[in-house]
C-alpha positions as CSV (number, residue, x, y, z in Angstrom):
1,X,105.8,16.6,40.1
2,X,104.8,17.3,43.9
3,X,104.8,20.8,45.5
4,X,102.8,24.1,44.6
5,X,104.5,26.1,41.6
6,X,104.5,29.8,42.4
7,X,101.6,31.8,41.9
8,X,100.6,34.0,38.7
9,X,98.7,35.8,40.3
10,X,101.6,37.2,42.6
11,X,103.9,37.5,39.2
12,X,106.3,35.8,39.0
13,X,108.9,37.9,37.3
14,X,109.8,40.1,39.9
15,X,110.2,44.1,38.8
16,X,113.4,44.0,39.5
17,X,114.1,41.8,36.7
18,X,111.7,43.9,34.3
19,X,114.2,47.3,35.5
20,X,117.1,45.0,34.4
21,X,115.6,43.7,31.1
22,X,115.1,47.3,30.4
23,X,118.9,48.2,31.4
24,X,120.0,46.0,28.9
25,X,117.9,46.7,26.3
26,X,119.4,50.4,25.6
27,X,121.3,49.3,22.6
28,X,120.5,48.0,19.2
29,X,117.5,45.4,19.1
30,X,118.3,41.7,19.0
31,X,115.1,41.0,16.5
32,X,113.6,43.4,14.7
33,X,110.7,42.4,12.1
34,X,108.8,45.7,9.7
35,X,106.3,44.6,7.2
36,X,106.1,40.8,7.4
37,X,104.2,39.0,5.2
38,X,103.6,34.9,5.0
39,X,101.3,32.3,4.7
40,X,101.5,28.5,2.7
41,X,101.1,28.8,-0.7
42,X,97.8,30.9,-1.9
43,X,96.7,31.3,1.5
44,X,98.4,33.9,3.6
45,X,98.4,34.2,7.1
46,X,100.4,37.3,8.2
47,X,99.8,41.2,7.0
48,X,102.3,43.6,8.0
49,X,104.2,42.3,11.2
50,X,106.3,44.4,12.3
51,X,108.1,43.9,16.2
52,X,111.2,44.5,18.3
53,X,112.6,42.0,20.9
54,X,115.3,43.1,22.4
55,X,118.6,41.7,24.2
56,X,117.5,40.9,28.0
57,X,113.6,40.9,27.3
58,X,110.8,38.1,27.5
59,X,108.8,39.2,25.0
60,X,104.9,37.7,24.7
61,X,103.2,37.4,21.4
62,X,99.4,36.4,22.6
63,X,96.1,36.0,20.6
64,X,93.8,33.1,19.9
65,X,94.3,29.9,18.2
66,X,94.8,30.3,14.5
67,X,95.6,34.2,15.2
68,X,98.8,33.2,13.3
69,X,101.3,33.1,16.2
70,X,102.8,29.3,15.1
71,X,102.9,31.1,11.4
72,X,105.3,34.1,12.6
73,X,107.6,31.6,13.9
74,X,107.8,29.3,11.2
75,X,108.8,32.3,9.7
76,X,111.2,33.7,11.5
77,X,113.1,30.9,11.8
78,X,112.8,30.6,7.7
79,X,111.4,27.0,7.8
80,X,108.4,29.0,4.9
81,X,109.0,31.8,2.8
82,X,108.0,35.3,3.6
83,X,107.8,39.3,2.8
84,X,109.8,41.6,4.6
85,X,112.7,42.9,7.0
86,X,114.1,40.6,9.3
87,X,117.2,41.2,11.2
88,X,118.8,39.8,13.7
89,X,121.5,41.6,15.8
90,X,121.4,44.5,13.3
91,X,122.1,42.3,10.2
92,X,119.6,40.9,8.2
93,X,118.5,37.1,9.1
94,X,120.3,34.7,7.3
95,X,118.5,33.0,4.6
96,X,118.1,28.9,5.9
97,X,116.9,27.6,8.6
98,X,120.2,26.1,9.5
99,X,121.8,29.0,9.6
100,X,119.4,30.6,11.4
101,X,119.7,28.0,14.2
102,X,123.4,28.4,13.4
103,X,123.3,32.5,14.2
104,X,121.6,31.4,17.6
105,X,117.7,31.6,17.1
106,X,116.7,28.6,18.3
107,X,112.7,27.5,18.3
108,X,110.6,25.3,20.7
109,X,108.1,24.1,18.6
110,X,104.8,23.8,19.5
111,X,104.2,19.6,20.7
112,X,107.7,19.5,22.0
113,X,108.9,17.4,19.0
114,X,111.0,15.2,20.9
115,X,113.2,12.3,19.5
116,X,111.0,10.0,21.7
117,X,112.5,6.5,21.4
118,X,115.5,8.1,22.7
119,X,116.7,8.9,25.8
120,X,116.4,12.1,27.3
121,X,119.8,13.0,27.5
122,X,120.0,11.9,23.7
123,X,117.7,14.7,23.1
124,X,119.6,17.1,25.1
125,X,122.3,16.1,23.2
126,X,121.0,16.8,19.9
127,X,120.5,20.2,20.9
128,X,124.0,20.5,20.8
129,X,124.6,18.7,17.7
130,X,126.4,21.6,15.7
131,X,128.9,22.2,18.9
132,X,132.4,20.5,19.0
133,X,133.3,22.1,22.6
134,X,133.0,18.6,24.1
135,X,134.0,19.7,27.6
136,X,131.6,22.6,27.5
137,X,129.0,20.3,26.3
138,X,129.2,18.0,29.2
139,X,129.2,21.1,31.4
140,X,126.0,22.3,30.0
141,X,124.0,19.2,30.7
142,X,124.9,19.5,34.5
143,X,123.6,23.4,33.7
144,X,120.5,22.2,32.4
145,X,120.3,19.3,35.0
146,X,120.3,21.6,37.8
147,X,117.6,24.1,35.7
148,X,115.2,21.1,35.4
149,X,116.2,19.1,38.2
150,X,113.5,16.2,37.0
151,X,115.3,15.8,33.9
152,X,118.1,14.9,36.2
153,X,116.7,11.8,37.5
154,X,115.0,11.0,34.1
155,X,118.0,11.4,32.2
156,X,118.3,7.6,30.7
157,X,114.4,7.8,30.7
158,X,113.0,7.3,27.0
159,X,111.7,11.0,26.5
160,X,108.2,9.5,25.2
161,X,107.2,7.7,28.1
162,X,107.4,11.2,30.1
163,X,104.7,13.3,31.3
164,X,104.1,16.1,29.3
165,X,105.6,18.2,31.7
166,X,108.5,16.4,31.7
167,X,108.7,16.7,28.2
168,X,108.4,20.4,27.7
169,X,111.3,20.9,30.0
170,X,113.4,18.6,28.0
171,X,112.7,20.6,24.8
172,X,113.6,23.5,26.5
173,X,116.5,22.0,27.8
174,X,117.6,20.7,24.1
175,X,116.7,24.5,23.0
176,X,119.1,25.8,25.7
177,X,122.0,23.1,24.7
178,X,122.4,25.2,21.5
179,X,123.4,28.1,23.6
180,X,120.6,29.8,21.9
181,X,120.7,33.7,22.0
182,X,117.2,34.3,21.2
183,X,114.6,31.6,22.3
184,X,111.4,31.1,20.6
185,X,109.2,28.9,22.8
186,X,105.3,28.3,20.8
187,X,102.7,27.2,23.4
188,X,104.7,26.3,26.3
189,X,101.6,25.8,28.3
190,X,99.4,23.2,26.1
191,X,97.7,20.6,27.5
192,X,99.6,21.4,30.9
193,X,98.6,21.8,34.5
194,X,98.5,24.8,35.7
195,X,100.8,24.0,38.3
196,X,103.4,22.7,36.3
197,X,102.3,25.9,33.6
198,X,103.9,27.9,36.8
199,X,107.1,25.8,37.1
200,X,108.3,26.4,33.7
201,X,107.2,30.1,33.8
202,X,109.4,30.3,36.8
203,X,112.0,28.5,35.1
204,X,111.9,30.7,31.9
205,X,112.7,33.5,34.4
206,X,115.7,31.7,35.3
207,X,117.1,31.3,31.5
208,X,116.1,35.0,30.9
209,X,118.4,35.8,34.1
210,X,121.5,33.9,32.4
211,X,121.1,36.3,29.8
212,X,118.7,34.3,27.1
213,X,116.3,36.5,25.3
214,X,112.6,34.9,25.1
215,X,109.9,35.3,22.6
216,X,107.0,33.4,24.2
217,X,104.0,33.0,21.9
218,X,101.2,31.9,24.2
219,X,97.4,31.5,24.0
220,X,97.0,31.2,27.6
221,X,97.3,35.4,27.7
222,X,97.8,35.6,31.2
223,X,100.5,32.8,31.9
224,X,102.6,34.6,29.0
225,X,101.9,38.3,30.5
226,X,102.5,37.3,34.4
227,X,106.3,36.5,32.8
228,X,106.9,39.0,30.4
229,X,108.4,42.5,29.7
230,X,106.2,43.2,26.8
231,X,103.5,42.0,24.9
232,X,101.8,41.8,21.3
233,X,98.4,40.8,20.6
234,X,97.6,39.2,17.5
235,X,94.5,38.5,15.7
236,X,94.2,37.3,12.4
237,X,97.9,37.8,11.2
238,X,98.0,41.5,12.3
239,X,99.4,43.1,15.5
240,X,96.5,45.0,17.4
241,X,97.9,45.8,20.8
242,X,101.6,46.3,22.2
243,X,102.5,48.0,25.2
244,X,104.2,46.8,28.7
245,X,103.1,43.4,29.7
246,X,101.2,45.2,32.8
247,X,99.8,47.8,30.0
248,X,98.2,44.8,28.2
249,X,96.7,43.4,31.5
250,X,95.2,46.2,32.2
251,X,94.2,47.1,28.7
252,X,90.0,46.5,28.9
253,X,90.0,45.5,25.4
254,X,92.2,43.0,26.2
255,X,90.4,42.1,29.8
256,X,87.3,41.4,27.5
257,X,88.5,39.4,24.7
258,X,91.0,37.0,26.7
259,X,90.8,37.7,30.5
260,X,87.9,38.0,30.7
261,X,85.7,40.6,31.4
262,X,87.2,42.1,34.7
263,X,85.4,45.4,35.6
264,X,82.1,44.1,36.3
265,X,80.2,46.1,33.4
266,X,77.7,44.2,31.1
């Protein structure tokens, strides 16, 4: 893709969207999580989670790799077991991972996971594969054509010969197809330049505006933070930090460990 993406530096969520994440948020939460527990089999990974997203809100979960981010997901969207309250819209989250897609949680996995021997508005399709609403359907791949336009011109392109900008947009686009209500994007930035990093931070701006709520787990601390509302820091299975995504930017424990160390000291 040609052209310069916007820059982080300037943030590109404007605070006017923050003020009107924060309007909408003064009812119930959308996702609410106390005392999580999980891991695989012997081994676990999370101790305690507890969070709130709520309706509106990009929400960043940060920390390093193997801070068990992917893990949190995986649960949340019941595809392992866990330990805990999860609700979703003030009831508790359903019990299957289909009918957690099916209640409108919808994940990006991390590595896009794209069908890629087919085309890529095959995979948008699939994203859609519960929905009868064949008229709506069709109208939502013009939405997401003119959210991504690249995906317009690549839209009888087999998905795996893409760039893998390309293909992040077209999981995202698939995620979208569902009509998701709540979002969960895992490493959006991997492997990506940080130019096309800025596109589809811009663009997640965009799907928060038509009133999609965003968890973005992220290791790149500051991509996720120039974006969101709030933030979480994870290490090790356990929340350490939340606050305001500006609070955590400007949190010096959190300068030194992933932003490096901004304040000149030693």
């Amino acid at each position: 893709m040609s052209g310069e993406g916007p820059s982080r530096a300037a943030n590109s969520a404007p605070s006017g969207g923050r003020a009107a994440a924060t309007a909408a948020s003064v009812g119930g939460p959308l996702l609410e999580i106390a005392g999580l527990d999980a891991g695989y089999g012997e081994m676990q990974v999370l101790r305690g989670v507890s969070l709130v997203v709520r309706p509106a809100e990009i929400v960043a979960m940060v920390g390093g790799n193997g801070a068990g981010k992917t893990t949190l997901l995986r649960a949340i969207s019941r595809l392992i077991s866990s330990r805990g309250n999860i609700a979703f819209d003030g009831r508790p989250l359903p019990a299957t991972a289909d009918d957690v897609f099916a209640a409108g949680l919808v994940q990006v996995p991390e590595g896009r996971q794209l069908f890629d021997r087919m085309s890529v508005e095959e995979n948008l399709r699939m994203g859609a594969y519960r929905r009868r609403d064949a008229s709506a359907i069709a109208q939502d791949l013009e939405r997401m054509y003119g959210i991504f336009p690249r995906l317009a011109d690549r839209r009888r392109q087999i998905a795996g010969s893409m760039s893998g900008g390309e293909q992040q947009m077209c999981a995202m686009a698939r995620a979208m197809m569902a009509r998701p209500r709540l979002m969960m994007v895992d490493e959006m930035s991997l492997g990506l330049a940080p130019v096309i990093v800025d596109l589809l931070l811009e663009t997640m701006t965009r799907i928060r505006a038509e009133g999609v709520t965003v968890l973005l787990v992220e290791q790149d601390v500051h991509a996720a933070l120039s974006v969101a509302d709030r933030g979480y820091v994870m290490e090790t299975g356990e929340i350490v930090r939340e606050g305001t995504a500006r609070g955590l930017e400007s949190d010096p424990e959190v300068q030194r460990a992933y932003l490096g160390d901004v304040t000149g000291g030693d």
